[in-house]
N, C-alpha and C positions, 0 to 999 in steps of 0.2 A: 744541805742547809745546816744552820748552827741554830740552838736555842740555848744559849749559856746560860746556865742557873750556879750560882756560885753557894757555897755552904752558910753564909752568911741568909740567904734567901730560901728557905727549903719548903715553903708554900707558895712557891711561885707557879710550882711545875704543876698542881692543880688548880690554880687561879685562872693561868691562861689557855686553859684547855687545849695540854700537847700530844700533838699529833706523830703519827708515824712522817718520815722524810715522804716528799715528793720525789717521783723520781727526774732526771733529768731536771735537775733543780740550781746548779749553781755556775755562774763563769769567774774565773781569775787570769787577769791579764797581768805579766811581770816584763819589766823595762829595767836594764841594767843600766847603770850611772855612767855608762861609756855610749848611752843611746842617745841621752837626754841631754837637752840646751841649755841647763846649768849646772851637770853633773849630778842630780839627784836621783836615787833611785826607787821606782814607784811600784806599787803591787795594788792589783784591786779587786774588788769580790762584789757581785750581786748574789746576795742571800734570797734565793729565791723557794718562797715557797708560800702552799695558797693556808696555810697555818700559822703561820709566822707572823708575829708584830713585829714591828720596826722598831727599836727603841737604842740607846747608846750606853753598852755596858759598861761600868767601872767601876773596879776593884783598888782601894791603896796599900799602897806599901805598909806592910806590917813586920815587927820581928815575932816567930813562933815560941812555944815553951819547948825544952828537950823533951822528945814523944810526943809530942801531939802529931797526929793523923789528920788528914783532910778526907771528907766523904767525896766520893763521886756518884753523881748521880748524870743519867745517861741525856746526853742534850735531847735528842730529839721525842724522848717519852716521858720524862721526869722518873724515870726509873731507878730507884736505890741500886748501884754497883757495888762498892762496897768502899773500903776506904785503905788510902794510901800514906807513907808517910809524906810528914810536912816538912818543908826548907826551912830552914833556919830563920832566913830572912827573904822577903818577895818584893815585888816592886810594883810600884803603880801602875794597872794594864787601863789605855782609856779606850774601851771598843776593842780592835782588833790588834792596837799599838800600843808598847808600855815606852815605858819613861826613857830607855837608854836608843829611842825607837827603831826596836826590834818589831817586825809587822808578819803576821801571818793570816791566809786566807785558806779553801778550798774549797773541790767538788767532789764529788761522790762517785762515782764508777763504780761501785758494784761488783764486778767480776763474775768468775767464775760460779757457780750456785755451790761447789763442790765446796769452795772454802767458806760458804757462809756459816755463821755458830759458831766464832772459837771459842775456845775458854779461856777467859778474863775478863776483868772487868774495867778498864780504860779504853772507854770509848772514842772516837776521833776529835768529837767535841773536848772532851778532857783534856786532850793531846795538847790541843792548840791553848787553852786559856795555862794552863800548868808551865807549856813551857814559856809564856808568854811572863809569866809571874817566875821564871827560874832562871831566863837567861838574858842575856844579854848582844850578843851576834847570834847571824844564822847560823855558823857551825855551833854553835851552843846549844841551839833549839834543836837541832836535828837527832844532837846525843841526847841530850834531856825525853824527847817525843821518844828514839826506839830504844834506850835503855828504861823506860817506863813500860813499853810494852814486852819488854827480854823480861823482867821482873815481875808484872804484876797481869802480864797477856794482856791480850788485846781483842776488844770489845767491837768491833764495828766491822762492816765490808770494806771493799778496798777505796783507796784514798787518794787523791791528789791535790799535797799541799804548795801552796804560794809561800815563801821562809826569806825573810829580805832583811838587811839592815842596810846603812848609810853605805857600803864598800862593795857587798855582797847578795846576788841573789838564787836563790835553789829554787828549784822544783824535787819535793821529798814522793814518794809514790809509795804506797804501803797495802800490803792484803794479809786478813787472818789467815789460816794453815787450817780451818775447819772446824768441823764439831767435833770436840773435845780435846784439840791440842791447843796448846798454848802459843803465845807469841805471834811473830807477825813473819813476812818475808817483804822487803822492800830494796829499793835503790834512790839514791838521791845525786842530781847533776848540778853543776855550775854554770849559769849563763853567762859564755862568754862576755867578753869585751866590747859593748859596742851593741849588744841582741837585744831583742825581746821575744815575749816564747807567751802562750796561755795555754789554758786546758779547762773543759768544760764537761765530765761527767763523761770522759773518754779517758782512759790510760795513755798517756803519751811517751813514756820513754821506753827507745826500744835498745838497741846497742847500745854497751859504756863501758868506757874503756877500764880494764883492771886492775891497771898497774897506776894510775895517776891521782892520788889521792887529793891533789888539791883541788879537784875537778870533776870527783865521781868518788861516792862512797856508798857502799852496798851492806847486805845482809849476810855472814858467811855462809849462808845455805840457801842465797836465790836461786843457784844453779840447781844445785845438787838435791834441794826439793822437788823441781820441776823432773827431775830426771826419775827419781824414787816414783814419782805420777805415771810416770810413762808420757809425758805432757812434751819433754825436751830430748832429742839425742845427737843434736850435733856438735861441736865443740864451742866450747866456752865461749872463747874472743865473738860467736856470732849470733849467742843467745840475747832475745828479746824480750823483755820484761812484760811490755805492753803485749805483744802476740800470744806471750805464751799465757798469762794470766787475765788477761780482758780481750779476748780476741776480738777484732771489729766487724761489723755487721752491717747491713743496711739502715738499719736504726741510728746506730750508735754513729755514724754518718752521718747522717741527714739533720740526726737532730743536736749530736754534739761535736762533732768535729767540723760541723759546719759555722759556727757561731765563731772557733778558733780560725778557721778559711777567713771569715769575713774582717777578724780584727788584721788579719795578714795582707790581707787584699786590699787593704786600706791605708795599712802602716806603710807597705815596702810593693808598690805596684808594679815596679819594674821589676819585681821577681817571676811575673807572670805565671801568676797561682791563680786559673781559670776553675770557673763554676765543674766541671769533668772531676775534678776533685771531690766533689758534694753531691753533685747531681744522679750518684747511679750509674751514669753512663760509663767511668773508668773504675769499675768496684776495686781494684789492686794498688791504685795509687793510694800513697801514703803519703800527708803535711809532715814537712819538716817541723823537727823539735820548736826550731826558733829559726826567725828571719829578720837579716838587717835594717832597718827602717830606709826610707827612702832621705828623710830628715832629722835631724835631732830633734824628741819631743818635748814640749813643752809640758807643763801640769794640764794645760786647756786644753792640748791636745789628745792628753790621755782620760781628760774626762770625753774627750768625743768617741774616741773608741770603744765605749762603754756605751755611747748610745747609738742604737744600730738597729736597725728594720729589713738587714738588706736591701738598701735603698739602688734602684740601678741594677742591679742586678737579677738573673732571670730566673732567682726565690726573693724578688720585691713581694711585699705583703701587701703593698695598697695596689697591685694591679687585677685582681681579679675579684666576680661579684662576693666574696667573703670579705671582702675589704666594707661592702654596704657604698651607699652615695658617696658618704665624704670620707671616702680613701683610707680609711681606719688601718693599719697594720699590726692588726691584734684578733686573737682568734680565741674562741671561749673553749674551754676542756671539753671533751676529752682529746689526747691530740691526736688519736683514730680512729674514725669511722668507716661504715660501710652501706653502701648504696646498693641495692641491687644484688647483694650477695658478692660485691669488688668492696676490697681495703682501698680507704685512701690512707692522707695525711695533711695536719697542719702546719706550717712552717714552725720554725722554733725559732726565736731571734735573740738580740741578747737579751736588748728593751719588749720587758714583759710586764704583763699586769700584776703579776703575784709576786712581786719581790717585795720581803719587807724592810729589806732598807744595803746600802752599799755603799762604799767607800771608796776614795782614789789614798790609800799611804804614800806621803812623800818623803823621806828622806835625806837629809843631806849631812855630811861626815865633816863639813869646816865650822856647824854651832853646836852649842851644848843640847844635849837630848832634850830637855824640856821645850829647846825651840827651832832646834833643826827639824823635829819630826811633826808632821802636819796631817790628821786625818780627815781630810775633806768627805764628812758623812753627809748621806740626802735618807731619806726615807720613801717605800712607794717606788714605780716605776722610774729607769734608771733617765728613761726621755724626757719623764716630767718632775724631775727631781730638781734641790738647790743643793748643791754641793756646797756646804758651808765649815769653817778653817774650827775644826777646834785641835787645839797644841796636847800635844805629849805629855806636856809639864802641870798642864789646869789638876786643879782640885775638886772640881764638880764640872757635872754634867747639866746644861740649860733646862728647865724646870719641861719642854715641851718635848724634848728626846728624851727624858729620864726614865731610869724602871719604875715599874709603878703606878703611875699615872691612867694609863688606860690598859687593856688587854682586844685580843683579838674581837673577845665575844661583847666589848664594853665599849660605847662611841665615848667620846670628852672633847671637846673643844679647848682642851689644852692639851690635846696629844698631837705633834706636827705629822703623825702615821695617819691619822683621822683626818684633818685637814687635807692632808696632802692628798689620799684615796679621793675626798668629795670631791677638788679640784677634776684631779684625772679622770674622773666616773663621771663626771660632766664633758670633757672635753674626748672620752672614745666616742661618744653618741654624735657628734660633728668634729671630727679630726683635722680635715682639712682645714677649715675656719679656723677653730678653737685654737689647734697647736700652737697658731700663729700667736695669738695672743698671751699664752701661757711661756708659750720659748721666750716673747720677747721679756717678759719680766724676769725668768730664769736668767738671761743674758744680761740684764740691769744687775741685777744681784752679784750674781757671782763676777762678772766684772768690776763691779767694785769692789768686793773682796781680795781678786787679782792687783787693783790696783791698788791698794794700800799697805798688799804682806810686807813689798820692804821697809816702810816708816814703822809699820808694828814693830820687827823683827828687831829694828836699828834701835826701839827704842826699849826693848827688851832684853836687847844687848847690854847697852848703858848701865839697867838696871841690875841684869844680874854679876857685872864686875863687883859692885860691893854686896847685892844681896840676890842670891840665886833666891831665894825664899818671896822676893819681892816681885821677881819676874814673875814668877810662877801665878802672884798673884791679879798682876797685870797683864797677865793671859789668860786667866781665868774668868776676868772680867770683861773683858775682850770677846772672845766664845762665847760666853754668855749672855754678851748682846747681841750679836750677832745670829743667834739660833732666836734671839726672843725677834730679832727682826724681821727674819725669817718667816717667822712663823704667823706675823701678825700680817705682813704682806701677803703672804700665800692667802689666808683665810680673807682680806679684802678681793685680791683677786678672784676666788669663789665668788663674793657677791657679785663684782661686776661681770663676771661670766654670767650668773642665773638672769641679771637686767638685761643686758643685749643679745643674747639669744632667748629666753623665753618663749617657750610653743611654736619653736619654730621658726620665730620672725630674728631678724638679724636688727639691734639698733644702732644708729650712725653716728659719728661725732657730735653731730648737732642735736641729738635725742629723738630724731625723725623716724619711725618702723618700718622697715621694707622687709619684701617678702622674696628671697632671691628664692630661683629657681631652681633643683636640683639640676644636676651636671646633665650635659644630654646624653652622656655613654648612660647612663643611669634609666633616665626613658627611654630608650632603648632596649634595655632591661626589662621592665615594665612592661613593654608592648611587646616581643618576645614569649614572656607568661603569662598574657592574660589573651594575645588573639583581637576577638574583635568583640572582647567584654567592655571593654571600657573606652571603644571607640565613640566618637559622636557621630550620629547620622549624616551624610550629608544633607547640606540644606538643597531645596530647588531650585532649580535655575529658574529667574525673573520671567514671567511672560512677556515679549515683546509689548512695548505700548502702543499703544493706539491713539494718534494725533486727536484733539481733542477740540473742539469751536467753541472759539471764545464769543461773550454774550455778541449778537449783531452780528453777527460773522453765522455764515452756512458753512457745513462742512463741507471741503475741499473732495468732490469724487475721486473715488478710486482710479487709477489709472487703469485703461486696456491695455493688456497686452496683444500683438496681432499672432494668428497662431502663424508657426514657423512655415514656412513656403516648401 
């Protein structure tokens, strides 16, 4: 996860009370502009973690004085690192996208325990906001992020960045070299033509080729580090990055290379990339880097990729009694326990409860940066989210996403992070029901968003032929409706969530209260563990009657029977 705190904010990082990272905290799904049904190219990130506020960073363009230094201070502790020189001149970053929209995400992997502690002080949070404010293309960010850590070492475990602009998109992979040495060792690939690829707190790149620079560019001592370890001794052409420095596990399976299976099993089903992949059952199989989609995706589409339960599949979340009555697909920490003196496990899906907020980056390479790039931000789980248009080019950030406003430990009815938690914290306690009502507004919303980008766009075009300054401004206004619309529908939606279910009772179109019945697998359940606690007795069977004489009337004698012959 990321907690960017910029130099301009330096009591932020004890406002909002920061935490160490989560582990298994982050997914990035990357879509090359030869994937996608208009040619745009998308990268996206849920920042997951149970510390984390949701909010929408932004930094503007500024020009620096000769010598000045920028402080780093560490995203996930607010810790003082130290300080680095400054760019000359930097560019407007909104969130995870700056102005020429360049877009960068990640997850964390961890690695090896041998290389944690290097010395340096650029941490991976610093990496991405730096180069975000320094460059302009992916290949720009890539040298900007490891020529900062060749220079000033590097501060973090190991890395897997999302690095995307309009043309281009990488997957960057980085690890410190330990306690006390400097710098980093990393490899960075090019998604074909046509791919898409994610990575979720697994190292994913194993083989790359050596000789094809437009395609693969590395550290000059990935190898030749691993080999000084005794870690590597085969030849070059067959070393693997991912094997040798994150090697995979049963964990690092189930809980992250699993979530990467599901957005593949989803995208490109004809590839026939079965659950034996995730399950345990094939531990040697390894997911492809990247896999062709089955269709060209859309933005919509790649917002649904991001929301995922494993649905259908045999790590579905709402099939077992951890799901509760109404098929909940969410499981409260820790994600292992143990019964009896046996480990189990929780599923890990993408759509979690503790993400504080994620985005879909769009970009496309035939408008001007301020309006070809689109970071469709939500806050709060990624299922229950509004994925709402703010442009590359805005000048502020909507008063309900902005820093500031609220913190982790602070509620505000003007933070859309707040709202949006009460929404969802209402609707895990009836899932089944609730979703339905909460999706369907999500889907009013964002469809109308969808269906308006091209009159926006067309009319932001218009504007910035004579004044780019002007666009900017009528997208800024734009966004900022948009997030205030957002945010006022969500928190209506809460009330009429708390009216029609209240204690349980469900209420109807017409304001009638009924009292629907839990699912019967559920009583099932129920009678299962409790036996014949909460059984009801049976009643008695009725005594036969007895013909009865009416007033004036004798009774009718009994019949003889003759005894049998």
């Amino acid at each position: 996860m990321i907690r960017p705190l910029t130099k301009f904010l330096p009591a932020l990082a004890v406002s909002v009370g920061l935490a160490a990272p989560a582990a298994l905290a982050c997914t990035s799904l990357l879509v090359n502009k030869g994937a996608t049904a208009d040619g745009s190219s998308f990268i996206t990130y849920a920042a997951d973690s149970h510390e984390l506020y949701g909010e929408l960073y932004y930094t503007p363009a500024r020009r620096n004085a000769p010598g000045a230094m920028r402080d780093i201070v560490e995203w996930d502790t607010g810790k003082f690192l130290g300080r680095i020189k400054e760019a000359p001149v930097t560019y407007t970053v909104v969130g995870n996208m700056n102005e020429h929209q360049l877009s960068i995400s990640e997850s964390t992997f961890t690695g090896r325990k041998e290389l944690e502690g290097p010395a340096g002080i650029v941490d991976y949070g610093s990496l991405i906001y730096t180069a975000l404010e320094r460059s302009k293309t992916a290949r720009e960010a890539i040298k900007v992020m490891t020529d900062l850590v060749a220079e000033y070492g590097y501060a973090s475990t190991g890395e897997s960045f999302s690095i995307a602009d309009p043309k281009e998109v990488w997957i960057l992979e980085m690890i410190g070299k330990g306690t006390g040495q400097k710098g980093a060792v990393w490899v960075a690939r090019r998604l074909p033509e046509g791919y898409l690829s994610a990575h979720a707190n697994q190292a994913r790149i194993r083989q790359f080729p050596l000789n094809d620079a437009e395609n693969a560019v590395y550290s000059p001592d990935v190898v030749s580090f691993a080999r000084a370890k005794g870690w590597y001794t085969g030849a070059d052409k067959d070393f693997s990055f991912a094997d040798t420095y994150h090697p995979l596990d049963f964990e690092s399976v189930r809980f992250a290379e699993a979530r990467v299976w599901s957005i593949f099993r989803r995208a490109a089903p004809s590839a026939g990339l079965g659950a034996d992949y995730v399950d345990g059952s094939a531990p040697t199989k390894r997911l492809p880097l990247w896999v062709k989609p089955d269709k060209k995706l859309t933005v919509q589409d790649v917002m649904g990729l991001m929301r995922d339960h494993f649905d259908g599949t045999p790590l579905d979340m709402t099939k077992d009694v951890g799901a509760g009555p109404y098929a909940a697909p969410y499981r409260w920490r820790p994600m292992t326990w143990e019964v009896d003196g046996k480990k189990y496990l929780h599923e890990r899906a993408i759509s979690t409860q503790q993400t504080g907020f994620s985005f879909v980056a769009q970009m496309r390479s035939w408008m001007p940066g301020p309006i070809g790039g689109v970071l469709w931000f939500g806050v709060d789980d990624t299922s229950t989210t509004v994925y709402t248009p703010m442009y590359a080019g805005i000048r502020t950030t909507p008063r309900n996403f902005a820093t500031g406003v609220a913190n982790r430990g602070q509620f505000s009815w003007d933070s859309s992070f707040w709202v949006f938690n009460w929404v969802s914290n209402q609707a895990y306690a009836r899932w089944s029901d609730m979703s339905v009502d909460v999706h369907k507004v999500q889907g009013e919303l964002e469809g109308q968003f969808l269906a308006d980008q091209a009159d926006i766009e067309k009319a932001a075009l218009e504007l910035y032929k004579s004044s780019p300054e002007q666009a900017r401004t009528y997208l800024t206004e734009y966004s900022t409706r948009q997030g205030d619309k957002v945010h006022t529908r969500w928190r209506k939606l809460g009330e009429q969530l708390l009216v029609k279910y209240i204690d349980g009772n469900v209420r109807d179109e017409q304001g009638r209260v009924n009292h629907p019945k839990y699912p019967e697998s559920w009583y099932r359940h129920i009678v299962r563990d409790t036996g014949a606690r909460l059984a009801l007795p049976e009643a008695p069977k009725p005594a036969e009657a007895k013909p009865q004489a009416q007033p004036g009337q004798k009774a009718e004698p009994k019949p003889t029977v003759a005894p049998a012959p």
